[in-house]
TORDREN-430566 format. One record per residue (C-alpha): x, y, z; residue in one letter. Coordinates in steps of 0.001 Angstrom, whole numbers, plus 500000, padded with zeros to 6 digits. Example, Ala and Ser with C-alpha at 12.3 -4.5 7.8 and 13.67 -1.06 7.14 Angstrom:
# residues 2
512300495500507800A 513670498940507140S 
***
This chain:
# residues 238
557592452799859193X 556248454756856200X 557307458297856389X 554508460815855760X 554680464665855183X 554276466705857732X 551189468462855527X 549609465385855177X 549498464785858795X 548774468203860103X 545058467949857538X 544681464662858405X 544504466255862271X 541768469074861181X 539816466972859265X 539279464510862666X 538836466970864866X 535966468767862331X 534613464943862486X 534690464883866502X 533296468146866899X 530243467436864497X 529496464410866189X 528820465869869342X 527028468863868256X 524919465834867039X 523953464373870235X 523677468030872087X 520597468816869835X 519137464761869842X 516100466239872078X 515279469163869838X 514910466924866849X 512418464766868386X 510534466989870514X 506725468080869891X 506228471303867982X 505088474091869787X 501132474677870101X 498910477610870300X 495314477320871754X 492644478714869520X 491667482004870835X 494383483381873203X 496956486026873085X 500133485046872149X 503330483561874420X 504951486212876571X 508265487275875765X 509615487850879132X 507433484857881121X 506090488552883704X 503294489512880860X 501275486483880476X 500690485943884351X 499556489909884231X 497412489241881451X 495732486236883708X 495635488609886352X 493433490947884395X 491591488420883353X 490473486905886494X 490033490906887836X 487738491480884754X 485550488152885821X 485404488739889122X 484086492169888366X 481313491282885849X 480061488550888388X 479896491073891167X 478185493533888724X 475613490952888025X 474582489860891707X 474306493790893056X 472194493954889550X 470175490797890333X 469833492615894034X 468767496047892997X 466492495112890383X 462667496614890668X 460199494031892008X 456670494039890847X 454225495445893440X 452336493211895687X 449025494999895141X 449795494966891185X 446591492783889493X 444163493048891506X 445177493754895469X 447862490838895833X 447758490039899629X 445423492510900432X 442341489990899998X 443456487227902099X 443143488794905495X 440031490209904223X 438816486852903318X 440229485368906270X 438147487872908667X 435043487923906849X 434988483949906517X 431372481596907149X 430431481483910661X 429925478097911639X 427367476364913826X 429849476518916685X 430911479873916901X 427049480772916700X 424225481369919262X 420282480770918466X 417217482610919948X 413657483675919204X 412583487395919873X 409349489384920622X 406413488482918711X 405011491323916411X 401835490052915103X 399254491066913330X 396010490506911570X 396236486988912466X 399741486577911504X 402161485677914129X 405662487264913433X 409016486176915435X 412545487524914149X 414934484181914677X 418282485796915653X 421701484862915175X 424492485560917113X 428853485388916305X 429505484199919743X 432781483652918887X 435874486080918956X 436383486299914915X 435030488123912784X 432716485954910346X 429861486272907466X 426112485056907443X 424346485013903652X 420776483095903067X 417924481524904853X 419031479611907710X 416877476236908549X 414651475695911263X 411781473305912599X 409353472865915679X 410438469863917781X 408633468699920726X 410378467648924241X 410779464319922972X 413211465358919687X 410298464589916986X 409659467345914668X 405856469107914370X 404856470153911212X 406815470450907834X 409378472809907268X 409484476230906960X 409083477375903069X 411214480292902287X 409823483859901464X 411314485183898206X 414310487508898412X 417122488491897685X 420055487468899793X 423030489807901453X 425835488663903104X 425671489945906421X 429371490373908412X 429560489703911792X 432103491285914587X 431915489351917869X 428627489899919856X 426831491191916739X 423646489486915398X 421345488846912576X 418022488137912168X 415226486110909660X 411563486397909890X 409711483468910957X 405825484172910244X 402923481838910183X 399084482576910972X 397623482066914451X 395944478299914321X 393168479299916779X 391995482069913747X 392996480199910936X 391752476596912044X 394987474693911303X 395450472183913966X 398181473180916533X 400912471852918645X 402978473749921229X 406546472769920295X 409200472682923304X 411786474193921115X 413305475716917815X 416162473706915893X 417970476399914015X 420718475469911022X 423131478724910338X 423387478733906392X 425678476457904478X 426325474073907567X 425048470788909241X 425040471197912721X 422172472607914605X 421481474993917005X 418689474901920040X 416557477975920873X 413764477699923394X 410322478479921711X 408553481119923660X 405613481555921369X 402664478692922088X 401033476578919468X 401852476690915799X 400242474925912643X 401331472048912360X 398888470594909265X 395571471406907878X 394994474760905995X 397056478252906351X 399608475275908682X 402593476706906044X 405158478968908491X 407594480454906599X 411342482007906627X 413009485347905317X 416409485944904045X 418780486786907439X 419114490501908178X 421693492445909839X 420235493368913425X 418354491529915908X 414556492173914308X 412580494898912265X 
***
């Protein structure tokens, strides 16, 4: 057994614990050395200190949002919308247009008035009436021809009389009116026919209406046999 110095034993101790003691502050701190730096996003405050400040911050955050949304919808609520009668009337014409629409064939009702005549000209106001429960509009000459009790027609058409044409409203019940005129065939030596009734197309439709003819013979050819139509009239006749 080699006898050493009790110096030489005593450092020999120190220096192995030193070695022992370095070793394991070695593998305490193996995690930090290979963990992932710490990162900071682009654009936010920095970490809190005390782990309270950064959930307030949030907080506020979220408040601040919430807020600016709810500013936005009461703004988007409340803001000034542009008048319905701005450019023009808006919705203002479309009842109008709706009441005062064409009367058609079916909501109408055809007769022939009192005669008026004179020298030699026989003169019967062909009336139109809104038989139905709308209000409606009449504007033009209307159509019309002789027919006998068979259906065939006598004579040509009516030619129209110049004029100028107004649209004529109708309220249920009310009527209006276009001159028929032709000259009396027994004066003017056109050869006549006694028609059994009056076809009568409203303006701007297809469908006719029937009137009874209460007026004799009309032309029907030969000279002066032209009987001719005015533009329709408010009223029932001059």
């Amino acid at each position: 057994m080699v006898y050493e110095p009790r110096s030489v034993r005593h450092g020999a101790l120190l220096v192995g614990t030193v070695a022992v003691l370095g070793l394991l502050t070695g593998c305490g701190n193996g995690s930090d050395i290979h963990s992932d730096p710490p990162r900071t996003a682009a654009g936010t405050a920095a970490p809190a200190q005390d782990g309270k400040s950064g959930a307030a911050s949030a907080s506020s955050s979220s408040s601040t949002s919430s807020t600016s949304s709810t500013a936005a919808g009461t703004a988007g609520s409340t803001a000034p919308r542009a008048s319905a009668s701005a450019g023009g009337g808006g919705t203002a014409a479309a009842p109008t247009a709706a009441a005062s629409s064409r009367c058609h064939t079916s909501e109408l009702r055809a007769s022939v008035g009192r005669n008026d005549p004179g020298a030699g000209q026989e003169n019967f106001p062909l009336v139109l009436t809104n038989s139905s429960g709308r209000t409606c509009t009449l504007r033009g000459y209307p159509g019309a021809a002789f027919v006998s009790a068979s259906g065939s027609q006598l004579g040509a058409d009516p030619k129209r009389e110049p004029g100028s044409a107004v649209t004529v409203t109708l309220r249920p019940g009310q009527s209006a009116w276009a001159g028929l005129t032709f000259s009396n065939p027994g004066i003017s030596g056109a050869k006549p026919a006694t028609p059994s009734a009056l076809l009568v197309t409203p303006p701007d439709e297809r469908d006719q209406l029937r009137a009874g003819w209460p007026g004799g013979a009309v032309p029907v050819s030969g000279n002066s046999s032209s009987v001719r139509l005015t533009v329709l009239s408010p009223g029932t006749g001059p």
